[in-house]
C-alpha positions as CSV (number, residue, x, y, z in Angstrom):
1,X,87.0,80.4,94.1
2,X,90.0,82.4,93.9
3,X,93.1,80.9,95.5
4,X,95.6,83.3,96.8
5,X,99.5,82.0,98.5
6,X,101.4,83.8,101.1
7,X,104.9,82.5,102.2
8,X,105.8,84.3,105.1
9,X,110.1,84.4,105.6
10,X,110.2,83.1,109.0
11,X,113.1,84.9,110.7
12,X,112.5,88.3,112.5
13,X,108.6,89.0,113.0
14,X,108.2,91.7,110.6
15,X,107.5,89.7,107.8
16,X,104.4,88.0,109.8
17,X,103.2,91.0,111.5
18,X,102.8,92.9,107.8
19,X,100.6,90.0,106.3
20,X,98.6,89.7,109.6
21,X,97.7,93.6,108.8
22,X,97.6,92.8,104.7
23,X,94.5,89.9,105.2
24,X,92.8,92.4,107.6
25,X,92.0,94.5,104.8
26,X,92.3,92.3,101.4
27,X,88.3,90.6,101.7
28,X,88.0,94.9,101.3
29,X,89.5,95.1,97.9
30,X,89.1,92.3,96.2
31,X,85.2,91.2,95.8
32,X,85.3,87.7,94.4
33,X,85.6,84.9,96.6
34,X,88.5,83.9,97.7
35,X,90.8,81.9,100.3
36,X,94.2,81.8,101.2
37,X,97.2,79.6,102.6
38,X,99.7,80.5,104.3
39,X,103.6,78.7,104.6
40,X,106.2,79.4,107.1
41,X,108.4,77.5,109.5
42,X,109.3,77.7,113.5
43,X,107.2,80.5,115.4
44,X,106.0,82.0,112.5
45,X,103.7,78.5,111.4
46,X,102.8,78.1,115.2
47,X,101.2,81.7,115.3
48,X,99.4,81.0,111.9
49,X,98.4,77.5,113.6
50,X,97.0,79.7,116.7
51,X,95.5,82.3,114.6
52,X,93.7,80.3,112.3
53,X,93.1,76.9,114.4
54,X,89.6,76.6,112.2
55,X,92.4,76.3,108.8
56,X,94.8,73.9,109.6
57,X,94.4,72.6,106.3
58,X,95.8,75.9,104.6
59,X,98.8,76.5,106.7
60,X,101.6,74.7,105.6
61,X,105.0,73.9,107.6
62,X,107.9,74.6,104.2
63,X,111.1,74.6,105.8
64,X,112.4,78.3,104.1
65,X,116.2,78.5,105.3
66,X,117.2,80.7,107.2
67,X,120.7,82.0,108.9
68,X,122.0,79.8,112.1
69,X,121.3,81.9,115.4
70,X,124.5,83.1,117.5
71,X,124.7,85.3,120.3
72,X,123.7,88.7,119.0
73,X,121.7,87.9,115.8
74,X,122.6,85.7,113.1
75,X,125.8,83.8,112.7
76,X,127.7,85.2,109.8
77,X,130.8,82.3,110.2
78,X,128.1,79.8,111.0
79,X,125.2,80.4,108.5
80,X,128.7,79.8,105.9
81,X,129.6,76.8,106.9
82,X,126.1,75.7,106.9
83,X,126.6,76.1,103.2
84,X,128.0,72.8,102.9
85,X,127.7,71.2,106.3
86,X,125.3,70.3,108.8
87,X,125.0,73.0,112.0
88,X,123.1,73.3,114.7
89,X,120.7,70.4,113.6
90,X,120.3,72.6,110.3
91,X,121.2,70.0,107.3
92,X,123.1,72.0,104.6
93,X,122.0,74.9,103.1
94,X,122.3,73.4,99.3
95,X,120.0,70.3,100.5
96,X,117.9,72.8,102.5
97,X,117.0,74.6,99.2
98,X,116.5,72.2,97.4
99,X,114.2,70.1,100.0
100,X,112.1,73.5,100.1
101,X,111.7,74.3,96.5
102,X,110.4,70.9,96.3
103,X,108.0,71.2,98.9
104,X,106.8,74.6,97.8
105,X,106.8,73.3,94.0
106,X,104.6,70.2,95.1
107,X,102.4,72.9,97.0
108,X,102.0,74.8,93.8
109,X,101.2,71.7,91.4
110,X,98.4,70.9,94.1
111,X,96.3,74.2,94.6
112,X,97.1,75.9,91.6
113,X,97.2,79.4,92.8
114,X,95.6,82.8,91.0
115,X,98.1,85.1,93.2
116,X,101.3,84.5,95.4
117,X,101.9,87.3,98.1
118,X,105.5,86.3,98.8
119,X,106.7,88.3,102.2
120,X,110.6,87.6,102.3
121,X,110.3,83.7,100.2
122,X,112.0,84.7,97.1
123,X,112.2,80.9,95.8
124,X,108.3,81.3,95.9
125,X,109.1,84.3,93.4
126,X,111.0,81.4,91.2
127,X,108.4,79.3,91.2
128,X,105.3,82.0,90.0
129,X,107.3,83.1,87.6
130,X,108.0,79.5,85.9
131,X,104.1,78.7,86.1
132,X,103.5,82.8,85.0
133,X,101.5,83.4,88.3
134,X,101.3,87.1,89.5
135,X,103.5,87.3,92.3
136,X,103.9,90.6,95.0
137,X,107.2,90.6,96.4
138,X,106.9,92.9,99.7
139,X,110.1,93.8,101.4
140,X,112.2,96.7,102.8
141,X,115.1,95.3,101.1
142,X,116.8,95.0,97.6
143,X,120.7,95.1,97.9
144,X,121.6,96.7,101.5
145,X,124.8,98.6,101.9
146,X,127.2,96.6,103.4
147,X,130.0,97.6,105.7
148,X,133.4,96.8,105.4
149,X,133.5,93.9,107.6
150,X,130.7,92.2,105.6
151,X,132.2,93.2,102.2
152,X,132.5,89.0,101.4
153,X,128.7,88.5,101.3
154,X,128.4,90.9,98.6
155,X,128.4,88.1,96.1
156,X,125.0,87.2,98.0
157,X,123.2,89.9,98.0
158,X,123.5,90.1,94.0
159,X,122.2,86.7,94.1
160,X,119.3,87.2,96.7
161,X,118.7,90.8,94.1
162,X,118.1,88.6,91.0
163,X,115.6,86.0,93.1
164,X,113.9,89.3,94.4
165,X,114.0,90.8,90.8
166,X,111.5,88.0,89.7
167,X,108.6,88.6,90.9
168,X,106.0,90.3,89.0
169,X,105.4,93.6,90.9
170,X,107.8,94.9,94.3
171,X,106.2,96.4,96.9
172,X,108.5,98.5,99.2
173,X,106.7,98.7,102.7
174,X,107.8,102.5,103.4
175,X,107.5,105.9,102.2
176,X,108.2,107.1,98.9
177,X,111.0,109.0,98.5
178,X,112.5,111.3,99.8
179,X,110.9,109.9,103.0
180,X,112.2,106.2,103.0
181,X,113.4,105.0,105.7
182,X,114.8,101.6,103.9
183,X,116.4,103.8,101.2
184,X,120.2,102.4,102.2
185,X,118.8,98.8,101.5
186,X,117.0,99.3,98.6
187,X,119.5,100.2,95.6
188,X,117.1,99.3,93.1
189,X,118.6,98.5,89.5
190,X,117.0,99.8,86.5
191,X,116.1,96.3,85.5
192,X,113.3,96.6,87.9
193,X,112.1,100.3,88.3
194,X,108.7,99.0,86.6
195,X,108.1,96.6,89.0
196,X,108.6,98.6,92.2
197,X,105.8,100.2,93.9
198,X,106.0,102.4,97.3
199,X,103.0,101.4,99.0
200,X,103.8,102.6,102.6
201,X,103.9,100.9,106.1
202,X,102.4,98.4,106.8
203,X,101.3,99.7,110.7
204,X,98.5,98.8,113.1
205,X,95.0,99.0,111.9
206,X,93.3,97.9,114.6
207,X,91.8,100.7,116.7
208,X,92.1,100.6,120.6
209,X,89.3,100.7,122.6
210,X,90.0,102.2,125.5
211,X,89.6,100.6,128.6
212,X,90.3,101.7,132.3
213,X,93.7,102.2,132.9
214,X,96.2,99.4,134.3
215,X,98.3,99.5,137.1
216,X,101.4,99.5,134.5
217,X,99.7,102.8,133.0
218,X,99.1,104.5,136.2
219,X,102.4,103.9,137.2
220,X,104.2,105.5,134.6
221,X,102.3,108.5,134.4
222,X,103.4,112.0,134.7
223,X,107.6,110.8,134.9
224,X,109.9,111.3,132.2
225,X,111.6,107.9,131.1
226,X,112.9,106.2,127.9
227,X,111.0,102.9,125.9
228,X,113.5,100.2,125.2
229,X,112.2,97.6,123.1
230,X,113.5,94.1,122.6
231,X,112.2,92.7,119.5
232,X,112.9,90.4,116.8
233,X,113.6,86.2,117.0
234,X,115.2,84.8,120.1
235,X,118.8,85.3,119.4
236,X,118.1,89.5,118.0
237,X,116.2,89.2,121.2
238,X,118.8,88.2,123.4
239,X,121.5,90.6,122.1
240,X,119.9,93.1,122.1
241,X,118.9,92.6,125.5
242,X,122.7,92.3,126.4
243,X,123.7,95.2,124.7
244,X,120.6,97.3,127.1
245,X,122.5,96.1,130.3
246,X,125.7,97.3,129.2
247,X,124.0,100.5,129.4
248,X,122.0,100.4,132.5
249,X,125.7,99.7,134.0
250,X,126.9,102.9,133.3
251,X,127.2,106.2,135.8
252,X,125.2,108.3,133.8
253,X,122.1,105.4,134.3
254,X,121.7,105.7,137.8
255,X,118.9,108.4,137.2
256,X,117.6,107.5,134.0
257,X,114.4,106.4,133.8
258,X,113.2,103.2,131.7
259,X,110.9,100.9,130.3
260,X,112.1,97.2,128.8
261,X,109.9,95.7,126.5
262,X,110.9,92.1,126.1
263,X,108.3,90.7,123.4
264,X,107.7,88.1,125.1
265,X,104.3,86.4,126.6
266,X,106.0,85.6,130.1
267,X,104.3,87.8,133.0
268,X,107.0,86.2,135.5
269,X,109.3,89.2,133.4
270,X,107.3,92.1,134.8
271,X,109.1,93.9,137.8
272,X,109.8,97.0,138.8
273,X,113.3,98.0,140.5
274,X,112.9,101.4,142.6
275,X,115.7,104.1,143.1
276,X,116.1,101.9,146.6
277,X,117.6,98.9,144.7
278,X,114.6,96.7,145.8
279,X,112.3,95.2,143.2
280,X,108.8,95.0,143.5
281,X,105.3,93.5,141.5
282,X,103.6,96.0,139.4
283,X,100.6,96.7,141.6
284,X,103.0,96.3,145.0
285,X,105.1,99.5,143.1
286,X,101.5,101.1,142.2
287,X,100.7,100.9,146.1
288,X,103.7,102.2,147.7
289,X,104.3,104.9,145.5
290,X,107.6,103.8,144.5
291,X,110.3,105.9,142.8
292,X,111.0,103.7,140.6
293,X,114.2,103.5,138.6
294,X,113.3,100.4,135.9
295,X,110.1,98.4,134.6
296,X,110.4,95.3,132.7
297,X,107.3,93.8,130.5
298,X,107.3,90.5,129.1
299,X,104.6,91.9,127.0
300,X,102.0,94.6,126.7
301,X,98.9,95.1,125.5
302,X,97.8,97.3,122.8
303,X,96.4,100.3,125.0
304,X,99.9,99.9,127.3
305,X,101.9,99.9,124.5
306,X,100.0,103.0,122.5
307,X,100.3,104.7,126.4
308,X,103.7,103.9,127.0
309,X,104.8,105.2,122.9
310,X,103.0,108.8,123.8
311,X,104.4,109.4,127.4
312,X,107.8,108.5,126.4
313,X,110.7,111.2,125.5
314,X,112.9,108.6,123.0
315,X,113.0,104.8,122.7
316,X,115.7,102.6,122.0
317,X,115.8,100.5,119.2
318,X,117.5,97.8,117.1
319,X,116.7,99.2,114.0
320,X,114.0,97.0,113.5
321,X,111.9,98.6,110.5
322,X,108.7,97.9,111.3
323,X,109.6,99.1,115.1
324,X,111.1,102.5,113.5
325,X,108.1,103.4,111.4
326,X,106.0,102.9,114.2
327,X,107.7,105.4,116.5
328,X,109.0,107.7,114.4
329,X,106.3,107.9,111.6
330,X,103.0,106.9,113.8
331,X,104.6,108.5,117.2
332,X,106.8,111.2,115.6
333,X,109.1,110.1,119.0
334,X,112.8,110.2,118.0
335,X,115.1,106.7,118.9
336,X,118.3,105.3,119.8
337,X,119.0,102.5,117.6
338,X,121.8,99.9,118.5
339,X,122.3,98.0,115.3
340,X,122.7,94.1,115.1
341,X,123.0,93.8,112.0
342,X,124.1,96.3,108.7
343,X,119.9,96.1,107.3
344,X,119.4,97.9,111.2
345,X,122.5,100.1,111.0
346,X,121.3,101.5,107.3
347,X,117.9,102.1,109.0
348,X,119.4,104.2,111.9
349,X,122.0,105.8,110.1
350,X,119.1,107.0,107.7
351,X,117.1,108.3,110.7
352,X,120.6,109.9,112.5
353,X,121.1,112.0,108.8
354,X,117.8,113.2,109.0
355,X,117.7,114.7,112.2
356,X,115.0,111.8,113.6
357,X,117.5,109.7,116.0
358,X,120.7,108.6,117.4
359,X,123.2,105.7,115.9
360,X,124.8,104.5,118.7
361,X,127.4,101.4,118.3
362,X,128.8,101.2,121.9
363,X,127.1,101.9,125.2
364,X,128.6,105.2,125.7
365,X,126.8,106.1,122.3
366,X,123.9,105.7,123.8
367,X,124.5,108.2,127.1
368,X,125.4,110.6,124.5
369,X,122.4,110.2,122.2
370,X,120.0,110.4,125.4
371,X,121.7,113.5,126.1
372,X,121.4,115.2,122.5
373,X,118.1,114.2,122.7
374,X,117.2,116.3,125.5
375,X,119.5,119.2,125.1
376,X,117.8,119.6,121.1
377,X,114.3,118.2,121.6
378,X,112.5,121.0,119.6
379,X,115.1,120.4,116.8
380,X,113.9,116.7,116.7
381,X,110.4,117.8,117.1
382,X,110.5,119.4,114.1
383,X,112.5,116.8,111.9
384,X,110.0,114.3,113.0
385,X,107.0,116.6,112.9
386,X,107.8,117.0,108.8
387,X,108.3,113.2,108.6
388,X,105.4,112.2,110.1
389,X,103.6,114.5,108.0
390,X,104.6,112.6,105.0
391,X,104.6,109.2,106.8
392,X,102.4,106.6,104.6
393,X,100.7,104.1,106.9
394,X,98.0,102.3,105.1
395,X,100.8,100.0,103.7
396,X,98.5,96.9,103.9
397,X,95.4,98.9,102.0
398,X,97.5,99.8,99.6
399,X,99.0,95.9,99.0
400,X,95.0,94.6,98.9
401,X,94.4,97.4,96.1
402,X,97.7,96.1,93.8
403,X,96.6,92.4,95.0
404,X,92.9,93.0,94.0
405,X,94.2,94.9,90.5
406,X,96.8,92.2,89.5
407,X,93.9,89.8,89.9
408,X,91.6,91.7,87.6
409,X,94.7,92.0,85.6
410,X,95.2,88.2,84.9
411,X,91.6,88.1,83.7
């Protein structure tokens, strides 16, 4: 039996969220019998632990490192002094490494793997290449452009390029160009041109089966209103939850229509606030006919979520890739992004040059991009009409294919 790795990089979710899609389809491609394990850390290893609780035995808790959370996103100042001292309960980073390496190394020696699918890990990449496994590197980043206030960590990324640089094949989880949407964190050097693949995006397989409507759906029918998601880990989360109320304080709000997602499984989250200042339940909203003003979801379903992505006129963003492809490739719906980081402002910035959305840095960019929005609809219509034309979705298919030829390969 064949055994095939996947370390998952535990911070943000897309790097979970594109494997979840990559094993629905891999028992397609490749035909000889086969089972995989799977190695992450914090919320990422408990949602393998609740999505496989018949394989415990083949998820394993490595403790990747990761950057220290502040209030909007990662701590720059405190993910470098975590270098070399302890913070926030994290030990530091040069024991962290090396504890890791060890455990993934030990992990190797015991199940002797045919492939490594490495999502994010790049001292998994190390390690495959020392013991000449195949290993598929899947990412949305090479060497991002960094701004001038992040000019020090420069020295970093060249580092984190030549870990990257050693896998065996890089598969870029967008468009190929001119249509990629990661292009300002890519930079590839010529060192690895063979190696890199565009397989696409890696975006929702499963299909919805529609069910009756919900009160949520009936509510927001036939009114014109924004999508403001909240994604990523808890601090991303949080900021960019912080940067939304700035917003919603402004003048220009009062009228505006909107939908928070907050990724998270908490129904005490979902309310609704009317034009009357009052908030109400869901279903009490859905009963009195409520002009409503604001909805917040803790979490929505598939079919809400699909609803909510077609009746919207923009959502706001934080430049989250995965997020970005969805709605602008799957939904051709054109966003707002609010950057917390430079990987999200490349993304946005990309998306604002081509006509697709809006970079906005402070809240006031964000009245103004609702407002371009509207006044030059049709011309975003049919920037993202041309995208989504060329918009490659079956990112996972096309990672099982590689996967299943790099096996047949090592033959």
């Amino acid at each position: 039996m064949l055994k095939i790795g996947e370390f998952i990089y535990p911070w943000g979710s897309g790097h979970y969220s594109r494997m979840m899609r990559l094993n629905e389809v891999l028992g397609e491609y490749v035909k000889e019998e086969f089972e995989i394990h799977f190695s992450s850390k914090d919320h990422v290893y408990e949602k393998l632990l609740k999505k496989f609780p018949d394989q415990k035995e083949k998820i394993h808790e490595i403790l990747m490192p990761t950057p220290i959370d502040g209030k909007f996103g990662p701590s720059v100042s405190m993910s470098l002094m975590n270098l070399l001292l302890p913070i926030s309960k994290n030990p530091p980073l040069v024991r962290q490494i090396a504890n890791y390496l060890k455990e993934e190394r030990k992990l190797y020696n015991k199940e002797k793997f045919d492939l490594v699918i490495n999502d994010g890990d790049m001292g998994s990449n190390i390690l495959a290449k020392n013991r000449n496994i195949p290993s598929l590197f899947v990412t949305n980043q090479f060497r991002p452009k960094l701004y001038n206030s992040r000019s020090y960590l420069y020295p970093s990324l060249i580092f984190v390029a030549k870990q990257i640089a050693k896998a065996s094949k890089i598969l870029v989880a967008d468009s190929p160009p001119p249509y990629t949407m990661c292009e300002y964190n890519l930079n590839f050097i010529k060192e690895v041109e063979e190696k890199i693949s565009y397989v696409g995006h890696f975006t929702n397989s499963i299909k919805i089966k529609k069910e009756s409507d919900s009160n949520l759906e009936k509510l927001v029918k036939n009114n014109e209103f924004g999508y403001w998601m909240r994604t990523g880990n808890k601090s991303t989360n949080d900021g960019t939850g912080q940067r939304y109320e700035k917003v919603f304080q402004q003048d220009e709000m009062r009228n505006e229509k909107r939908i928070i997602s907050h990724a998270r499984n908490d129904p005490n989250i979902n309310s609704v606030v009317g034009k009357d200042g009052k908030q109400y339940s869901i279903t009490e909203a859905l009963e009195k006919n409520i002009d409503w003003i604001q909805i917040d979801i803790g979490f929505l379903s598939e079919q809400e979520k699909d609803t909510i992505l077609n009746l919207c006129k923009y959502a706001v963003v934080n430049g989250s890739h995965t997020v970005m492809g969805e709605i602008m490739g799957g939904k051709s719906k054109p966003i707002i992004g609010i950057p917390i980081y430079d990987e999200h402002t490349n993304n946005i910035r990309w998306a604002e040059e081509k006509n697709l959305g809006i970079l906005a840095i402070k809240a006031n960019d964000v009245i103004k991009g609702i407002s371009k929005i509207k006044e030059n609809y049709q011309e975003f219509e049919d920037s993202l009409k041309e995208f989504s034309k060329n918009f490659v979705p079956n990112g996972a298919e096309n990672s099982a294919k590689i996967a299943a030829d790099t096996l047949e390969e090592k033959r």
